[in-house]
C-alpha positions as CSV (number, residue, x, y, z in Angstrom):
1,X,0.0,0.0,0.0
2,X,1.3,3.6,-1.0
3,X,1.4,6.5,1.0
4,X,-1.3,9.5,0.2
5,X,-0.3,11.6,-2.5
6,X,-0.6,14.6,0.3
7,X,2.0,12.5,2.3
8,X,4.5,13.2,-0.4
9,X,5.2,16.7,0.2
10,X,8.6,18.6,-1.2
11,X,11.3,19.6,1.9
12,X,11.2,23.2,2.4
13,X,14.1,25.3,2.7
14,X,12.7,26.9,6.3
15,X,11.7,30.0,4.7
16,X,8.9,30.6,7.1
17,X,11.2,30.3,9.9
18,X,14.2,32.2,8.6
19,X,11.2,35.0,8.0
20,X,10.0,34.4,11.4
21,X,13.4,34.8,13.1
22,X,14.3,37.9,11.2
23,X,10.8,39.4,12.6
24,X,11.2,38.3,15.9
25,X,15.1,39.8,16.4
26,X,14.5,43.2,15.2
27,X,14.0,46.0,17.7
28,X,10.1,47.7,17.4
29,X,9.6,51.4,18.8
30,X,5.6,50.4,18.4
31,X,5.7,47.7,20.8
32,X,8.8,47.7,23.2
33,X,9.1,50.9,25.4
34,X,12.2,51.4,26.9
35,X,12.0,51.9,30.4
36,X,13.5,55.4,31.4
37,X,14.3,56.2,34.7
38,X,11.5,58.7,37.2
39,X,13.4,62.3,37.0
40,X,13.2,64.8,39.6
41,X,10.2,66.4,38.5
42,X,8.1,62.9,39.1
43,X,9.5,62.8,42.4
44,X,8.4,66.1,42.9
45,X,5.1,65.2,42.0
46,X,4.8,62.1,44.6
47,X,5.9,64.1,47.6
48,X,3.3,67.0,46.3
49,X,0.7,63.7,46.7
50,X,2.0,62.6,49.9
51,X,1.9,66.0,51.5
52,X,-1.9,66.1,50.7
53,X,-1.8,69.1,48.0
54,X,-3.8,69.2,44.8
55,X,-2.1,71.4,41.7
């Protein structure tokens, strides 16, 4: 008995994947955010909140 003729497919060259992997390793502004480190005005800000004053 003989395989299916859909069981007979060509080897692919990992195309896809190469695709995939080339996606996947380069940096996106959109979606990663760099995290940046609270200045002195923020802190400013929290003590402001903590001290019970509105602006």
């Amino acid at each position: 008995m003989s395989r299916h003729l859909a069981d007979h497919r060509t080897r692919t060259t990992g195309g896809r994947l190469k695709h995939f992997l080339r996606i996947a390793r380069t940096p996106r502004e959109t979606w990663q955010h760099s995290r940046k480190t609270p200045g002195s005005s923020r802190l400013v800000q929290f003590l402001r909140i903590e001290r019970g004053r509105s602006a």
